[in-house]
C-alpha positions as CSV (number, residue, x, y, z in Angstrom):
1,X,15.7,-47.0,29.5
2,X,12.5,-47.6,31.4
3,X,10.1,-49.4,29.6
4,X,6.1,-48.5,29.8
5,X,5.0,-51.6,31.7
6,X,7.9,-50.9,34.2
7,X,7.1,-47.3,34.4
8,X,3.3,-48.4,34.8
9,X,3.6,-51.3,37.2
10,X,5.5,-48.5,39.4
11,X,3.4,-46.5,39.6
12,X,0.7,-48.8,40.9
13,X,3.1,-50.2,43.2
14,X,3.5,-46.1,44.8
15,X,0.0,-45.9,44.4
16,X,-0.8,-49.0,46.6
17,X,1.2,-47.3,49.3
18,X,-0.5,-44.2,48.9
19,X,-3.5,-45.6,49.4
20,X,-2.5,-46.2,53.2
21,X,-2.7,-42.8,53.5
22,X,-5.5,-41.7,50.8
23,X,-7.8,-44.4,51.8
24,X,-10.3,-46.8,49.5
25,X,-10.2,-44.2,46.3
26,X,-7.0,-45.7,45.2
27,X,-9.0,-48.9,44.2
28,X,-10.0,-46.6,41.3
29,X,-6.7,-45.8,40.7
30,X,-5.2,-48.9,40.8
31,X,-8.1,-50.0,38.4
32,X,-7.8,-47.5,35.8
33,X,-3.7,-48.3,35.8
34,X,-3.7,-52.1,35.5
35,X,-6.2,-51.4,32.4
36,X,-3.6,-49.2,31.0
37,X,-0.9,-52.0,31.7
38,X,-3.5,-55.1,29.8
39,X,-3.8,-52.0,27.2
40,X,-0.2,-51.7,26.4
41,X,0.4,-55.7,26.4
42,X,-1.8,-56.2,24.0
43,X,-0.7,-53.2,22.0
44,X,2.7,-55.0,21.9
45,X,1.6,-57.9,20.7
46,X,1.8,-58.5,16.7
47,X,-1.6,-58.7,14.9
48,X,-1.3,-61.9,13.5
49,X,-0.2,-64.0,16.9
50,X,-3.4,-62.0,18.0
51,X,-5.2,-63.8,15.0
52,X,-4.0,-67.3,16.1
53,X,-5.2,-66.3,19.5
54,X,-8.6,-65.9,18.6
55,X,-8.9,-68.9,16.3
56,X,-7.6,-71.0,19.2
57,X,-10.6,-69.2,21.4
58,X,-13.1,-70.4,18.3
59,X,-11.0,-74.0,18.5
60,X,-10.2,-74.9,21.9
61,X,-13.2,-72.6,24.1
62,X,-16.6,-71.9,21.7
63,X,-16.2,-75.2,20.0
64,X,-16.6,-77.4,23.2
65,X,-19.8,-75.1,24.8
66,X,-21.4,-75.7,21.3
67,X,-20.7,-79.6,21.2
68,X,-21.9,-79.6,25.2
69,X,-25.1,-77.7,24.1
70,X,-25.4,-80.1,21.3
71,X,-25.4,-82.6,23.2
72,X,-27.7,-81.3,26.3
73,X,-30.2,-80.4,22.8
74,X,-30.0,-84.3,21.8
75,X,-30.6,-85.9,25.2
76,X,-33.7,-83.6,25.6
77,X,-35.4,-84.1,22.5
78,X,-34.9,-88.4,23.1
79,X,-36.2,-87.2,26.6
80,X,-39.2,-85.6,24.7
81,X,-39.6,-88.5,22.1
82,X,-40.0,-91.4,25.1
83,X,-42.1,-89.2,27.5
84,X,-44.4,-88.5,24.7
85,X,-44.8,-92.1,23.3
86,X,-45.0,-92.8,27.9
87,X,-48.1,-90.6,27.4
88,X,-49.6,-91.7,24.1
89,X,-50.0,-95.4,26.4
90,X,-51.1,-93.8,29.2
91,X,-53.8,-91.9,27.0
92,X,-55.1,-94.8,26.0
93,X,-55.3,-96.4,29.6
94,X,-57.2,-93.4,30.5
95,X,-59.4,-93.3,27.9
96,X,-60.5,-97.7,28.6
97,X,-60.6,-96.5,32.1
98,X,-63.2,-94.3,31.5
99,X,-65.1,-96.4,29.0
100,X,-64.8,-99.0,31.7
101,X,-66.4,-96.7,34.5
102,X,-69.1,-95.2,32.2
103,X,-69.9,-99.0,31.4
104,X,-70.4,-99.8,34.9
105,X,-72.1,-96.3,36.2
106,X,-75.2,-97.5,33.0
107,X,-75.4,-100.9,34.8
108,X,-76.0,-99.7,37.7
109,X,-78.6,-97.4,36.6
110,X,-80.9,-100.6,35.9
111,X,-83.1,-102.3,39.1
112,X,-81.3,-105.1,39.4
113,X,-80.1,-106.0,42.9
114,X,-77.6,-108.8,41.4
115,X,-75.2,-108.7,38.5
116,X,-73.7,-111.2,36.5
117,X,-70.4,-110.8,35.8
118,X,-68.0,-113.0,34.0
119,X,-70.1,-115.7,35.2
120,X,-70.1,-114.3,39.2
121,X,-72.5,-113.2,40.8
122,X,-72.2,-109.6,42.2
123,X,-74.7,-107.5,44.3
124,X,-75.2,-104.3,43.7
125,X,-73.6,-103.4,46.9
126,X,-70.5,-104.6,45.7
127,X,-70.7,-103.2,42.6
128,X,-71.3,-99.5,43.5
129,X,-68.0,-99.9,45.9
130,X,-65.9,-101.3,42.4
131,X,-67.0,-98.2,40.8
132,X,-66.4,-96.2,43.7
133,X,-62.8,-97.5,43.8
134,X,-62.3,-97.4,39.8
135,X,-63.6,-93.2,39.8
136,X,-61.2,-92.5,42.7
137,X,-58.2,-94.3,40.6
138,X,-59.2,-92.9,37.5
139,X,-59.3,-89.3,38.9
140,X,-55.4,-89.7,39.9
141,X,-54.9,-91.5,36.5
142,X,-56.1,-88.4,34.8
143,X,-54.2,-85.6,37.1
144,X,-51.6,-87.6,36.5
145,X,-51.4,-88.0,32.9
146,X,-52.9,-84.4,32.6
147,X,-49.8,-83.1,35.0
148,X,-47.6,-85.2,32.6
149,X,-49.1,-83.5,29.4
150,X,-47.6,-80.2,31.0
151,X,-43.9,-81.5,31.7
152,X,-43.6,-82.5,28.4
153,X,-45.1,-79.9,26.9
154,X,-42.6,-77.2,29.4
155,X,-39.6,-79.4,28.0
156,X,-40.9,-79.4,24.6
157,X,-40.3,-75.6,24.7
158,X,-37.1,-76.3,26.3
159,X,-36.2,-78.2,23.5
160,X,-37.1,-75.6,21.3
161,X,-35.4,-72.8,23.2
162,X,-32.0,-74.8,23.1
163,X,-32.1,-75.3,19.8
164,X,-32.7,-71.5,18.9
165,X,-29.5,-71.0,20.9
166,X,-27.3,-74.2,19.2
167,X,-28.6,-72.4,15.8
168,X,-27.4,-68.9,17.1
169,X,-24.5,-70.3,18.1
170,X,-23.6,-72.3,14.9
171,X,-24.4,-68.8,12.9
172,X,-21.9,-67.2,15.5
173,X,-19.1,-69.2,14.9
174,X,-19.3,-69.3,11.2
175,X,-19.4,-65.2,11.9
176,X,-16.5,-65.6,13.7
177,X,-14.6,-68.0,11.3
178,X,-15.3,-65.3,8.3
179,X,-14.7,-62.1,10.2
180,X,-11.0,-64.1,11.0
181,X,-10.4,-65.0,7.9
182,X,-10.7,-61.8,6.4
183,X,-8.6,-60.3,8.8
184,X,-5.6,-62.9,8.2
185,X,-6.3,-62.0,4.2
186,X,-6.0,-58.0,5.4
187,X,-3.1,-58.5,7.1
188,X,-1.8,-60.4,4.5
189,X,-2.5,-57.4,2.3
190,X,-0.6,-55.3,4.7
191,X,2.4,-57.3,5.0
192,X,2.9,-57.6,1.4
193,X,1.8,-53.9,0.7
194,X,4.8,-52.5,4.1
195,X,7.5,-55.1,2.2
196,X,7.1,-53.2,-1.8
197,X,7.0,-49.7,0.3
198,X,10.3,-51.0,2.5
199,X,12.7,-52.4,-0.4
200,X,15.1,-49.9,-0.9
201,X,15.5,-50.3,-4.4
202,X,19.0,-49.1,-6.3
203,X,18.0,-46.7,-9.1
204,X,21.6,-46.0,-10.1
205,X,21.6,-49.5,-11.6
206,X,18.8,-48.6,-13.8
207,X,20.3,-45.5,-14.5
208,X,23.7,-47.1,-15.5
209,X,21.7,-49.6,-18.0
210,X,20.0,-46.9,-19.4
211,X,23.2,-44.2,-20.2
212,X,24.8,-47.6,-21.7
213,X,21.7,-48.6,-23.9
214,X,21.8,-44.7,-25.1
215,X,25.6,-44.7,-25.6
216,X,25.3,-48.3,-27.8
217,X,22.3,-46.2,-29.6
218,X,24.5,-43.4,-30.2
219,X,27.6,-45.8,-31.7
220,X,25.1,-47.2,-33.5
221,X,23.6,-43.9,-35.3
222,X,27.2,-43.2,-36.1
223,X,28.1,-46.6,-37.8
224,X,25.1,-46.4,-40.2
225,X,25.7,-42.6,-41.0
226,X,29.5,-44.0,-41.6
227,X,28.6,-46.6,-44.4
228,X,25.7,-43.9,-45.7
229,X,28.8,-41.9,-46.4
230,X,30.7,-44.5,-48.0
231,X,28.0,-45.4,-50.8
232,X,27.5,-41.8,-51.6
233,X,31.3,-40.6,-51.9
234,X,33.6,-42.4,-54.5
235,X,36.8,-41.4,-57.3
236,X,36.0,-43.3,-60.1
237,X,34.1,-41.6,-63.4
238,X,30.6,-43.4,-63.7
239,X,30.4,-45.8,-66.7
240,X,27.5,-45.1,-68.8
241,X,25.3,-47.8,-69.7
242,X,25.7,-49.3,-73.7
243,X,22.4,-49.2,-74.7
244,X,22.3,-45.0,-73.2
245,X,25.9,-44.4,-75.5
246,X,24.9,-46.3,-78.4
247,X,22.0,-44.7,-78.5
248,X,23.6,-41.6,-78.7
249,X,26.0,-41.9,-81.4
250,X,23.1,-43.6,-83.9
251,X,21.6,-40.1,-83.0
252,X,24.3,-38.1,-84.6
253,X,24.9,-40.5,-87.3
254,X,21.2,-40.2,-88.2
255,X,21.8,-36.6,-88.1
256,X,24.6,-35.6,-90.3
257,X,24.5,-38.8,-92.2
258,X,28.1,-39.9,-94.2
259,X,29.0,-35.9,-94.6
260,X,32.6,-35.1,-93.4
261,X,33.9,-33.2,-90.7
262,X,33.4,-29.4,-90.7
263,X,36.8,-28.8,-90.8
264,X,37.4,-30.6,-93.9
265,X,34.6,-29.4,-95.9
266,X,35.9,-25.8,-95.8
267,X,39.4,-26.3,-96.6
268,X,38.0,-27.5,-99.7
């Protein structure tokens, strides 16, 4: 007998040709039968080793993208942490630099022609090309530092992105582990509840217990009827008790006293 994957895997096979002839709508064909074919595999295949199947997804394919986006989350927030303390130094170098120019912009405000500076002399020639020189630096400087502000701040929210996703994964998997579990405890339930509803149980053997507890019942409702009968049924005359018969006789001796029989008193 021909079994449904044979049958089915035919069929595609005669379809293939006949697309030769029918042209590219077989594709769909071929397409809805190898679905039917995955289908009925994975009908045949027991519920449990399905259940293993998937917890050897969670183990062996989730488990790995969740420690690689673990890790990819760790390397950007140390990325994060250095370029930020990069910037809090280069903050403050910007920030002298401009004290510095400021400085040097007010000296040159005064009349002087020479400067004295750290005992040298300067003119004030050469003192408005320094400062010339320190703005132009001190512009790149700061479009630097202010172009650096916006990377970290892009892979701050990259940080914060992948850790939304690590969290949504983490819940995911713990989703997963549950919804598993209680389908292993279900099918559990099912196994145990298809083995009480298969055991062909023998009620002729508790039938054949109970005709012999009623015939032992019986025998013994006879036996006690038996010695019942025995206590009540006897041939001897009952004995009367002495102090009933004494009794008695002191009765009729009180009665008639010392006189003599009837008989004898009228054959006087």
């Amino acid at each position: 007998m021909l079994s449904v994957k044979t049958v089915i895997v035919g069929g595609v096979s005669a379809l293939a040709l006949g697309g030769l002839v029918v042209g590219t709508s077989v594709v769909s064909y071929v397409r809805t039968a190898s679905h039917e074919v995955q289908e009925a595999v994975e009908d045949a295949v027991p519920i449990d080793f399905q259940l293993k199947r998937a917890q050897d997804m969670l183990d062996n394919e989730l488990e790995p993208e969740i420690r690689k986006m673990k890790h990819v989350v760790a390397e950007s927030q140390v990325g994060v942490e250095h370029l930020q303390a990069k910037l809090d130094e280069k903050q403050e170098t910007v920030t002298q630099r401009r004290a510095e120019i400021l400085a040097r912009s007010e000296q040159l405000k005064s009349q002087k022609t020479t400067f004295l500076v750290n005992d040298v002399s300067y003119t004030k020639t050469e003192l408005e090309d320094d400062l010339g020189k320190r703005f132009d630096r001190f512009k790149i400087l700061e479009q630097t530092f202010k172009t650096e502000q916006r990377v970290l701040e892009a892979k701050r929210q990259a940080v914060k992105a992948n850790e939304s996703k690590v969290e949504k994964l983490l819940a995911a998997r713990e989703d997963l582990k549950l919804q598993i579990e209680e389908l292993t405890a279900r099918v559990s339930a099912l196994k145990a509840a298809e083995t009480v509803a298969d055991s062909d149980f023998d009620d002729s053997k508790l039938s054949r217990v109970k005709d012999l507890l009623d015939s032992l019942d019986a025998k013994v409702d006879v036996r006690e009827r038996e010695l019942s009968l025995e206590g009540q049924t006897t041939d001897l005359i009952p004995v009367e008790t002495e102090a009933t018969t004494k009794g008695v006789v002191d009765s009729v001796d009180a009665y008639f006293g010392n006189e003599a029989p009837f008989e004898d008193t009228a054959s006087k």
